[in-house]
Each structure stands twice: as structure tokens, then as C-alpha cells.
N, C-alpha and C positions, 0 to 999 in steps of 0.2 A: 504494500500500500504506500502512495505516493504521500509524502509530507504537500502542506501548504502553509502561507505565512499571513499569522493574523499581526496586524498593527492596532492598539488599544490606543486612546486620545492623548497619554501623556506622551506620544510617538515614541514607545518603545514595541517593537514585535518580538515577536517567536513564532517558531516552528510546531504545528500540532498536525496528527493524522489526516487524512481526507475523510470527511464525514463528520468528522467531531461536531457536534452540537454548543448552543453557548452557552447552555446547562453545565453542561460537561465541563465546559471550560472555566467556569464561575466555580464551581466545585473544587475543581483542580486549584482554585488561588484559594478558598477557604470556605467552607460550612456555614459562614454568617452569611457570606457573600452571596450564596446560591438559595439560604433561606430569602431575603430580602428583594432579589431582580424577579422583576415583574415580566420582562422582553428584552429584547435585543435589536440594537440599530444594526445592521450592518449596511456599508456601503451607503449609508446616513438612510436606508430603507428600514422598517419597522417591523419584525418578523416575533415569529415563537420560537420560544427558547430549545425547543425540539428539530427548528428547524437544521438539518443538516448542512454543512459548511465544504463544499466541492470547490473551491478555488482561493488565490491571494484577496483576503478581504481587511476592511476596517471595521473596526467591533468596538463598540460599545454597548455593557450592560446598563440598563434604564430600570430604575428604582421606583418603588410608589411616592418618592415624593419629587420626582421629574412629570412634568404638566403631561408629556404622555402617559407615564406611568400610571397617573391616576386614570386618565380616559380609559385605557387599558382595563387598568382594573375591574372600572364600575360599569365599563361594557360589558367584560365578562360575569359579574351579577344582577345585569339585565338578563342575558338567557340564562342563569341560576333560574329568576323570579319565573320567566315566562313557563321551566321546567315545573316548578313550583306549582302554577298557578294551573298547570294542563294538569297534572296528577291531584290536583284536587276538582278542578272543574275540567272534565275529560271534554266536553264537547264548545269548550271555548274555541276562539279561531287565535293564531297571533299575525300582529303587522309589522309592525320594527319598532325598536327597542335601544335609543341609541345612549351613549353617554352625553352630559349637559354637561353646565359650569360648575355646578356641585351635584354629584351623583348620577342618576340616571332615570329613564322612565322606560317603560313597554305599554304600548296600546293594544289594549284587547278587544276582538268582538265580541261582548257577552251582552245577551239582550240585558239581563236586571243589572242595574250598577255595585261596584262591589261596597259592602258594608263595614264598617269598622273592625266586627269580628271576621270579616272576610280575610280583610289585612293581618289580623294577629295569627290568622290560622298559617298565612300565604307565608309570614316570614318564620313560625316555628318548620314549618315544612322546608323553609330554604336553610335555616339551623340545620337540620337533619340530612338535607343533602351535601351539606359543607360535609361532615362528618364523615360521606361516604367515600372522600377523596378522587372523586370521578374524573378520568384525566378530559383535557379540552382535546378534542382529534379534529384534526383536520384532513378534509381530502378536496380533491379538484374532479368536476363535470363535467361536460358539455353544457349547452344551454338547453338542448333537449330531453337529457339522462336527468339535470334535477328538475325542470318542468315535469317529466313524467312521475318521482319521487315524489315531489308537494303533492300532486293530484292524488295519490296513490293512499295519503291523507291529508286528502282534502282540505288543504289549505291554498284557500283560493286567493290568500293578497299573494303571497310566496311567489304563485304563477302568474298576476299581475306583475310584480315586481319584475321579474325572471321574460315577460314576453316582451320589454321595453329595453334590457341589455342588451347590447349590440351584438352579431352574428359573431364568433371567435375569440368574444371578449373572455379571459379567465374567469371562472365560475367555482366558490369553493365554499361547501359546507364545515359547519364546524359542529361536532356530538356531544356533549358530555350525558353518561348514563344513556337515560330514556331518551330524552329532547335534544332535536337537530335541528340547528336552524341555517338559514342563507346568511350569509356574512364573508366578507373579507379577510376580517381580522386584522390584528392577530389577538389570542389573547391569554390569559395565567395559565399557566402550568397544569392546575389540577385543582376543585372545589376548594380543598382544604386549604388553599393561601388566603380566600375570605374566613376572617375570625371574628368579624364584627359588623352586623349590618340592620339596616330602620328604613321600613317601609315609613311614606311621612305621608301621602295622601292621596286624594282619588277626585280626578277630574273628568270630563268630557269632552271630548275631543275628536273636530271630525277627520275622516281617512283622508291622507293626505291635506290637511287644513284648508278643503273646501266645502262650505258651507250644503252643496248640491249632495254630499254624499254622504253615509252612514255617518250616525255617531258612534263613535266607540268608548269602551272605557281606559282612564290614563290612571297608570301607576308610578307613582314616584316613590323613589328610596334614594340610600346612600350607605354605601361601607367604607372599611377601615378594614389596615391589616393587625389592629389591638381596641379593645375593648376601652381599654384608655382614650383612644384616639374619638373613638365616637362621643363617648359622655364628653368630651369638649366640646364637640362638635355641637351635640345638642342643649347643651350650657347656651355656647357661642347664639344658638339657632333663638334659645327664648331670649338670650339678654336684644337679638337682632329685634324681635316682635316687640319689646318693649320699647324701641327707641323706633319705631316705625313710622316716616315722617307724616304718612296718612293716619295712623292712631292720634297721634301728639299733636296734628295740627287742628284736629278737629278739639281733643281734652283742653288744649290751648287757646282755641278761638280765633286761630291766624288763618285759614283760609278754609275753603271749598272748592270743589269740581262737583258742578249738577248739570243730569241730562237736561236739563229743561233749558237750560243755558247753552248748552252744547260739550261734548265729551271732549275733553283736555283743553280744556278755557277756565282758565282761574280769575275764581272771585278772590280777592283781598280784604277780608274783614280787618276793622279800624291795629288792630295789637299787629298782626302781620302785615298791614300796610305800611307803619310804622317801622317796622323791621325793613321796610323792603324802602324807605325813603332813609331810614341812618346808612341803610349800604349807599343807596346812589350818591348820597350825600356825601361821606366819605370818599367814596370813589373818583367824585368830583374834583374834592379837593385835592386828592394825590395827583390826579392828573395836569392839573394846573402846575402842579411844582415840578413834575416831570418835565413841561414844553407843551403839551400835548394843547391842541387846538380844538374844542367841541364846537361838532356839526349837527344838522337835524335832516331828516330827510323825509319822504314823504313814504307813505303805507306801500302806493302802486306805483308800478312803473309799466311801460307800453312796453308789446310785445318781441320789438326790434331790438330793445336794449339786454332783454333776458336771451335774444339769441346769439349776440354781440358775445355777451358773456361767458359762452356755452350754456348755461344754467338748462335751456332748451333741450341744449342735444344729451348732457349728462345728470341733468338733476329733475326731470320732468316729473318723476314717477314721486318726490315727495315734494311736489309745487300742485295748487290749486288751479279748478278748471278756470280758463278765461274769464273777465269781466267785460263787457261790451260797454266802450264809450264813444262818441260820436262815431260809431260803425268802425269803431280800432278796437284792439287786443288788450286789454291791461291785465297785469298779472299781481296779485300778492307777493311783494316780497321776498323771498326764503332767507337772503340774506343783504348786507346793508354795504358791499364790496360797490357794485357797480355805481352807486350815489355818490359814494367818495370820490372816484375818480374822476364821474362830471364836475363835483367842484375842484377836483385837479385841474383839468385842463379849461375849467372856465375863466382861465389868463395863462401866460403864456410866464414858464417857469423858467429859473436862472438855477445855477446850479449852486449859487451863493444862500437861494433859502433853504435848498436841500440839508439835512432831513425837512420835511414836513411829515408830520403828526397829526391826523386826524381822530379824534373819539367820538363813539355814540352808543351811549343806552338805546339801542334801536328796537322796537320792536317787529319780530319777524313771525312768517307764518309756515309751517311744513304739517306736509301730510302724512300722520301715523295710523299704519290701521292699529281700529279699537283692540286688539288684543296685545297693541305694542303698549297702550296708553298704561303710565303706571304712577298714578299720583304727580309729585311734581317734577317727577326723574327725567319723563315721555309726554310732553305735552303738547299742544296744535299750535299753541300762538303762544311766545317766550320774549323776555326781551337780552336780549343778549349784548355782552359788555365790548362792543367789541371797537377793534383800531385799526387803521393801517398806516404802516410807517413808508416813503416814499423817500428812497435815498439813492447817493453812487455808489458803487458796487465798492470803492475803497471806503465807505461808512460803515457797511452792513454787518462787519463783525462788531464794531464799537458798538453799532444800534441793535445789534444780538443781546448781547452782555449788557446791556441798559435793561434792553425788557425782560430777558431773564433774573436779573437783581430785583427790578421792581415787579416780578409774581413772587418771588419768594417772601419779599416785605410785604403784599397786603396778603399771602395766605397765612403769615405767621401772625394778621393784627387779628385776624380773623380764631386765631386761638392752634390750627392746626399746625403740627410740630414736624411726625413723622413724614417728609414729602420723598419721593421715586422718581427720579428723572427717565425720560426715553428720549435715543435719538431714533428717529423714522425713517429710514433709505428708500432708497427708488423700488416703489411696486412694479409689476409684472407691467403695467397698462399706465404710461406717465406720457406726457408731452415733454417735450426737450433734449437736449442733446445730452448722453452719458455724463458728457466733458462739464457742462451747465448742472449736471446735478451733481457730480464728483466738489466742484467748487464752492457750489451751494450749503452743501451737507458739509463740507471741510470747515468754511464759516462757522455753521453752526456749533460744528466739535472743540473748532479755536475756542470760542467764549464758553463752552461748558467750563475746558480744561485750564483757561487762564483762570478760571474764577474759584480752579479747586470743586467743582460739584462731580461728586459721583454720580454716573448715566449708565442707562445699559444701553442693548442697539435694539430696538426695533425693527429686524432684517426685512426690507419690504410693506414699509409700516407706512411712508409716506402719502400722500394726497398725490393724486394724476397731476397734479400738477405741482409738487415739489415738497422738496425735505421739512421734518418738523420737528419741534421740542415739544413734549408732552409732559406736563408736571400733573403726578397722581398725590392723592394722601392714602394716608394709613392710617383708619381707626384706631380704637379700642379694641373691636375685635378681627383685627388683622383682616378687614376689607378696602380693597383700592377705590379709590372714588378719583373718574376723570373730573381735573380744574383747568388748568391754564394749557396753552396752547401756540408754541409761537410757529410761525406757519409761513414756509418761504413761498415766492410765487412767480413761476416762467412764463405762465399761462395770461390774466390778465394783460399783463402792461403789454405785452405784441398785441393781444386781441384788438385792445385798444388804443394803439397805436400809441402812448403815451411817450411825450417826450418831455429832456428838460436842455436848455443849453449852454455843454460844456466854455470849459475856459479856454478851447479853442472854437468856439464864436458856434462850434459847429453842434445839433441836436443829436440827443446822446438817449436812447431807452433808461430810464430808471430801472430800481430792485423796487420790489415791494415786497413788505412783509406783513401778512396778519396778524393779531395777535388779538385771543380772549384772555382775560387773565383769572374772570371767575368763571368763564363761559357763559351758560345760559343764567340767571339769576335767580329763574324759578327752580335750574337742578340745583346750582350753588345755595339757595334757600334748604332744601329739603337736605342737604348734603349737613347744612349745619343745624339743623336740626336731630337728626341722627346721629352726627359727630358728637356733638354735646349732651343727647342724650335728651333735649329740651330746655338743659340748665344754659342758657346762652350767659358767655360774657357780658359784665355787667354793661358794658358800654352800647351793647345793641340791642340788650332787655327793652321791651317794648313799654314795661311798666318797672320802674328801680325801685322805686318806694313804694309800697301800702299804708298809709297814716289809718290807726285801727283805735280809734275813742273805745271807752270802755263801758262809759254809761253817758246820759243827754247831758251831763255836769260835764264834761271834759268835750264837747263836742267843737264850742268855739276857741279853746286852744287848738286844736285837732285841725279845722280849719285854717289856724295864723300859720301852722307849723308847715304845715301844705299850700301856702303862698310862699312861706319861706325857701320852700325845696324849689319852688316851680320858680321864683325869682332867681334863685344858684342854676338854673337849668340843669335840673335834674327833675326827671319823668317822675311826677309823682301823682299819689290818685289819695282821696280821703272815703271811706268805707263809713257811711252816716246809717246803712242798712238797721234796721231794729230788732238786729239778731245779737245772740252772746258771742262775746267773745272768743269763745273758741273755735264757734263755725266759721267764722270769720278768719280765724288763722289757719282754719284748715283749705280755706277758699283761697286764701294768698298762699297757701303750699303747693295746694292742685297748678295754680296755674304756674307754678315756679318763679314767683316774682321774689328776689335776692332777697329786699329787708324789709323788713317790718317795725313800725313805727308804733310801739302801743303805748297808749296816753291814759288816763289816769289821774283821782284827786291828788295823788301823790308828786307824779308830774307835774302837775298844773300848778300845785303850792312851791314846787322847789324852781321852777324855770327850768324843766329840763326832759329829756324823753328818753324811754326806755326802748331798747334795738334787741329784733331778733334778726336771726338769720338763714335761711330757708336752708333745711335741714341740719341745721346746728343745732338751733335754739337760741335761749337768752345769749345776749353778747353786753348788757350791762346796761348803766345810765351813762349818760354823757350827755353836752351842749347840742343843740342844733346846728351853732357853728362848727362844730367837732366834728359832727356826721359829716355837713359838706364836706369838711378838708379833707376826710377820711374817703368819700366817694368821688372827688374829684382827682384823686390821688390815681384811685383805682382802673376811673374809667380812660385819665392820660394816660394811663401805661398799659392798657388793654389787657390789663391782666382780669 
């Protein structure tokens, strides 16, 4: 038997038999090692660890906490469930089953939906097949050999699925036990690597998500290769539902979405309106210190400038139908790009104003279907923070490294600590020359690396029309949330023929670059909602103060003390309600407003007021003066 030469990622190789598996070979470096690999890249392809090794390759073993790994995994107890689900309900149908962003789901056709105890039965029964260490096998078809198999039992998506692959295309089943299903793959080893898994719950959902066809019923779950690893998970999973920005904002009073208004249209009730003017407000002001020029623009634009754009030929599908105005085309908005650059060139630019800086809170309009729609995450109509910087190509790293410094200063004022940089490369499908994105993206990486910010690369991650910087956060519980966005671009300024004139007399194409820094306001809204938990920074609390009389004897102190807050400009509210005091403090806890002011004959005789603190408690007596300096303190330093 012939040797061949594997190479592992630290590019060291050796020599191993022909055949050798990467099981095998994961065994052979040590026993944790072959416990632990989920699969095996080879030749950067994604294979089963069974799979056999006939020539010089490169090997790498892939772990369950590598992003494929997990897909892998929670694919392969998708068909565990579907095995599960057939051996307890024999004449269900299955459709596909694939892995998600946490876990997995299988759609079944069973007429009654399944019930709570359905679930507990479905996952003791997927316990039990864990147990039986059933290996995953694979083999390869024709497209006519498994069409005839699915028929054989009657499983009619299967042969749906199967009569839509292409004539010669590979075809390959995968067993474990009783249940085979159509799949690619690849996937574990054998039942027994899931040691931990939670059905979570049961939806509706039609075949292939067209409304025209069956409903079927949807299973969601999720495993872990330890028992530990899940009870976090489901820790993680309630502390998520508690901070949930659609629970909290309604417990709060800050906003709505109603059909009757229209689905993903935010109403802004007065405490969340308030939130949503401290941001703009602020927002304001940074920008002015920054250079930045604020513009306004209008809702519609006619249909020649959205084609100008591209917007026509690449974004149609989430832009609204036509508006008819004197017998021409108007379109809503999607985005506030093409506005700016009519006041670009509406005068004729020197290269001595270059950069120009344009801002606007603009509000934009895009099409999501209702199943995309998800509180303020996914919504129709948004206003969005957004800029464009309009410079010469030898500005563009300076003006990189400006607006990269200033998203990091207003996500940090904003309270968010943990942030992840990406850089974005040229996708499959981009406008521009290699050479125009190599340069572009080199920009970019300059101002990451002069400024010290750790990035990773987002291989392929870019906009069709040019490289980006992406700053995410990091919760509490280690969830990423897209924020800021600086965004190069090759595409406009040719489109629109933009020019400015160098300092040889002669017209020169600008760079531009995009940038959101909170992006949308209403995802950046619900983002700090959930980030916080609902406790917001005292500086963007919609309400700081509660002033909380005790009885109608202390009501017109209560009163002076809550013109005194309101004169220091500090949000304050006076609670004259004719309830006791303690519902009263339990009404300024619910809503989480920071302090509480409760007043008092004791109060009233001494000149002074007693502070609590939302979820502390008592925090003592002190001056009125005392408080402001205390809360002015707080709110300049945004802590």
C-alpha cells in the first residue's frame, strides 16, 4: 500500500497509508483529540471523518466549537429528531431539517400539531437513540435509484426534492439505525457524540414557505456535546426572554407596532420618544464637533434617479411599488445616498473643500416580508443615522480613522464596552477593478492597524460595490449585535458622474464613503434596550427622577423639589397619585426609572429629601443641591 502526504494548518505534514480516515488520524495524535472532532476539512472541503483519504491532501480537524462544527453537529440531531419522531409517529411524512443560527429545526407533515407532551416524548426517545451509538452511513445514488427508495416509503417531499436535482448531479443518503434521509452532509460520527439536547418548540410552517401549499408542522431544538453546555444555554435563553426589546418596551411604555397602523411602523409613545430625541440630540451635537454638515432630504424621489443609482436594477425587491405623480414614477426612499450627492454637485467643487461631510437622521422605507418583521430589529420604515464622506483618494485613510474613532466614542457613550471589528473583502459579485478594491480595502486595514484595533477579515463580506468596516457588540450574554458600518464606494460616484477639481485645474472622480454609526435607530433603540436589560444609562432615562410625596402634607414640597430638578435639567416627574407609598415605589421600579425622591413631614421640616435607588434601595438624606451635583456628575460622564 502506497503512502500519501497529509499537511495539517500549522504546515507541518506526514506521511500516512492510503485510505486512512481522519478519524484515524485524530486518534493516532491522541484520544481527547478524536473524542472532541466533529469533521474534517480536507482540501478546505467538509467531509466525514470516515471518509477515506486516497491522495496528497490538507487536513484539518473541525471541532464543535468551529461555526461549522456546530452546523454539523445540530444537523446531524435534526435527523436524530426526524428518526425520533417517525418511530413514535410511524405515518408522519419528513421535508428537510436543516441547521439554523442556534440549533436546528425538521418540518413534518402531520395533520394534528404536535403537543407539549409530544415534545417530551420526541426528545426522551432521541435520549435513547443517543444511547444506541448508531453510526451516520453514508452512500451515493443515482437520481433515479433514490427517487425509486423515497417512493418505496412513501415519502413524497424526498421525490419532490430529488425530481428538481439536476440529471448527474451526486446524490447521497445518509442512515443512522432505522431513518435515512437525502442529504449531502456531512455529518458526527455516530448518535452517541450528542450528550445533551432541548426540543424548544413547535410552529407552523408552510412546504417550502409558500403560503399556496400544505402546512406543516416545525420543530425546533438544540444540542451540546455536555450537559453543562446546554443548562447555559438555557440560562442564557431565559435571561434573553427577559431582556426582550418587544416585552420591555411595551412593560416600559416606549413604543408599539399595530396592524391597524401597518406591520413594522413604529408608534413612539411620549418615554420612548424621549429616548429617541436624547439620541438624535446627542448625535447632533457630536457631529457638529466632528465637521460634519447636516442635510435634509425629501421622503420621494422620481424614478430616473433610483435607476441612476442602481437601486432599480439591485435593490428593487426591498423598495416599494411606484407612486404616480404628474404621470412620472416616484419611489420611497430605501436609502438617503443619492440626495447627498444632488447637493454634491449642486455647485461645482474645488478640491480645497474636500473632505465634505454630509449627515442625516433620514428616514427610509424597505420592504420586509411579515415573517422577516421582528419588533424593532426588522422594521418597514426606520430612520437611519446615516453620512457620506466625499474626499481625494490621498484623504481616505485619514477620513477612515476619523470615523472609525468616532463609532467607537459614541458606542462607548452609549454604555456598550465589548465591541468586534470586521474587515469585509471583495464578494463573488462586486463592481470595480480587483486593483480599486485591493486599495480600497488596504485603506481600510491602514487605519484599523495605525489605531491598534483588533479586526478579523470578513473573507467576501463586502457590498457589490466595495470594502467595509463593520463594528458589532457583545452583550451580556455573548450575543453580537450589528452597529456601525463604514462603507467604501466605487459604484456611486462613476454612476454619477461626480466630480471635484484637482490642483491641476483639471476634474478629478472623488472616494466616497458611507458610514452609519448607530445604523438604523429603531434597531440601535431595541439593541439598547436589551443590552441594558431596560436599566438605561442615567443620561438617556426617559424619566431620572420620581419625586414620591408621602401623604397631601408633603405634596407642595414634592412639587418645589420637582421644579427644582426640572430647572437643573434633569427629567423629572412628581407622583400626586392617591395611592400608598409603596405602590408607588413599586410603579417607579417596574418602569426602571434610576431615583426616587421620597418626601415626607420629616423632609419637609428638615429642608431636605430622602433618595432611593432602583434596585438598591434607600441611598440616605441629603440637599436637593446635593442630588443635582450628584446627577449631573453622572449623566456628564455617561456613566
Amino acid at each position: 500500500m502506497k503512502n500519501i502526504k497529509i499537511k495539517f494548518p500549522d504546515n507541518s505534514s506526514r506521511d500516512y497509508p492510503e485510505n486512512i480516515t481522519p478519524l484515524e488520524i485524530a486518534q493516532g495524535i491522541s484520544r481527547s483529540l478524536a473524542k472532541e472532532v466533529i469533521a474534517a476539512r480536507v482540501d478546505g472541503k467538509l467531509v466525514d471523518l470516515n471518509r477515506p483519504l486516497t491522495s496528497d491532501v490538507s487536513l484539518e480537524l473541525v471541532k464543535y466549537d468551529d461555526p461549522d462544527g456546530k452546523q454539523i453537529y445540530w444537523h446531524s440531531t435534526a435527523h436524530l429528531m426526524a428518526q425520533a419522531v417517525q418511530e413514535l409517529f410511524p405515518n408522519v411524512k419528513v421535508t428537510i431539517g436543516p441547521a439554523i443560527e442556534n440549533g436546528f429545526y425538521y418540518d413534518f407533515d402531520k395533520e394534528i400539531p404536535f403537543t407539549d407532551e409530544d415534545l417530551e416524548k420526541i426528545e426522551a426517545k432521541m435520549k435513547e437513540l443517543c444511547k444506541q451509538n448508531n453510526m451516520y452511513q453514508r452512500r451515493e445514488l443515482s437520481r433515479e435509484e433514490a427517487i425509486d427508495f423515497f417512493r418505496s416509503i412513501n415519502e413524497d417531499y424526498k421525490v419532490e426534492i430529488l425530481s428538481e436535482i439536476p440529471e448527474g448531479e451526486t446524490i447521497s443518503l445518509y442512515s443512522q439505525g432505522s431513518f435515512t434521509d437525502l442529504c449531502r452532509g456531512p455529518h458526527i460520527i455516530d448518535t452517541g457524540k450528542i450528550k445533551a439536547v432541548k426540543l424548544l418548540k413547535t410552529s407552523g410552517a408552510y412546504w417550502r414557505g409558500d403560503a399556496k401549499n400544505k402546512m406543516l408542522q416545525r420543530i425546533y431544538g438544540i444540542s451540546f456535546p455536555s450537559q453543562k453546555q446546554l443548562d447555559q444555554y438555557l440560562f442564557e435563553l431565559e435571561e434573553a426572554q427577559k431582556r426582550d426589546h418587544r416585552k420591555l418596551g411595551k412593560e416600559l411604555d416606549l413604543f408599539s407596532i399595530s396592524d391597524d397602523i401597518g406591520a413594522g411602523l413604529v408608534l413612539w409613545h411620549p418615554r420612548g420618544a424621549m429616548i429617541h430625541s436624547i439620541i438624535e440630540d446627542y448625535w447632533k451635537k457630536k457631529h457638529f464637533q466632528a465637521g460634519y454638515q447636516l442635510v435634509k432630504s425629501p421622503h420621494i424621489g422620481k424614478a430616473d434617479l433610483w435607476k441612476t443609482s442602481g437601486h432599480l436594477d439591485f435593490y428593487s425587491e426591498s423598495m416599494y411599488s411606484p407612486i404616480i405623480v404628474d404621470e412620472q414614477e416616484y419611489y420611497l426612499k430605501p436609502m438617503n445616498c443619492p440626495f447627498h450627492i444632488a447637493i454634491y454637485q449642486s455647485t461645482r467643487r474645488s478640491y480645497r473643500e474636500l473632505p465634505i461631510k454630509f449627515a442625516e437622521m433620514g428616514t427610509v422605507y424597505r420592504y420586509e416580508h411579515s415573517g422577516a418583521l421582528h419588533g424593532l430589529m426588522r422594521v418597514r420604515g426606520f430612520t437611519q443615522d446615516d453620512a457620506h464622506i466625499i474626499c481625494t483618494p490621498e484623504q481616505l485613510v485619514d477620513e477612515v480613522e476619523k470615523v472609525l474613532l468616532f463609532s467607537i466614542e459614541m458606542l462607548r457613550a452609549f454604555g456598550f464596552q465589548d465591541l468586534l471589528v470586521y474587515l469585509a473583502t471583495m464578494p463573488e459579485k462586486a463592481v470595480g477593478e480587483k486593483e480599486q478594491w485591493s486599495k480600497a480595502s488596504e485603506s481600510l486595514r491602514l487605519a484599523l492597524e495605525q489605531n491598534k484595533i483588533d479586526y478579523e477579515i470578513d473573507e467576501g463580506g463586502g457590498a457589490f460595490y466595495g470594502p467595509k468596516i463593520d463594528i458589532k457588540i457583545k452583550d451580556a450574554l455573548n450575543r453580537l449585535w450589528q452597529c456601525s458600518t463604514i462603507q467604501f464606494d466605487f459604484n456611486l460616484p462613476e454612476r454619477f458622474q461626480m466630480e471635484y477639481i484637482g490642483e491641476d485645474n483639471q476634474p478629478h472622480q472623488p472616494y466616497m464613503v458611507h458610514r452609519a454609526l448607530l445604523g438604523s435607530v429603531e434597531r440601535f433603540f431595541g439593541t439598547l434596550i436589551e443590552y441594558h436589560a431596560g436599566n438605561f444609562p442615567l443620561w438617556l432615562c426617559p424619566t431620572q427622577v420620581k419625586v414620591i410625596p408621602i401623604s397631601e402634607k408633603s405634596e407642595a414640597y414634592a412639587r418645589e423639589i420637582n421644579e427644582k430638578l426640572l430647572a437643573a435639567e434633569i427629567r423629572s416627574e412628581v407622583d400626586l397619585k392617591s395611592e400608598k407609598v409603596g405602590y408607588k415605589i413599586r410603579e417607579a421600579e417596574i418602569l426602571k426609572i434610576p431615583y426616587m425622591v421620597i418626601l415626607g413631614e420629616k423632609e419637609v421640616n428638615a429642608g431636605n429629601i430622602s433618595l432611593r435607588r432602583h434596585t438598591e434601595g434607600d441611598q440616605g438624606n441629603m440637599s436637593v443641591d446635593e442630588l443635582i451635583r450628584k446627577l449631573h456628575k453622572q449623566i456628564e460622564s455617561k456613566t
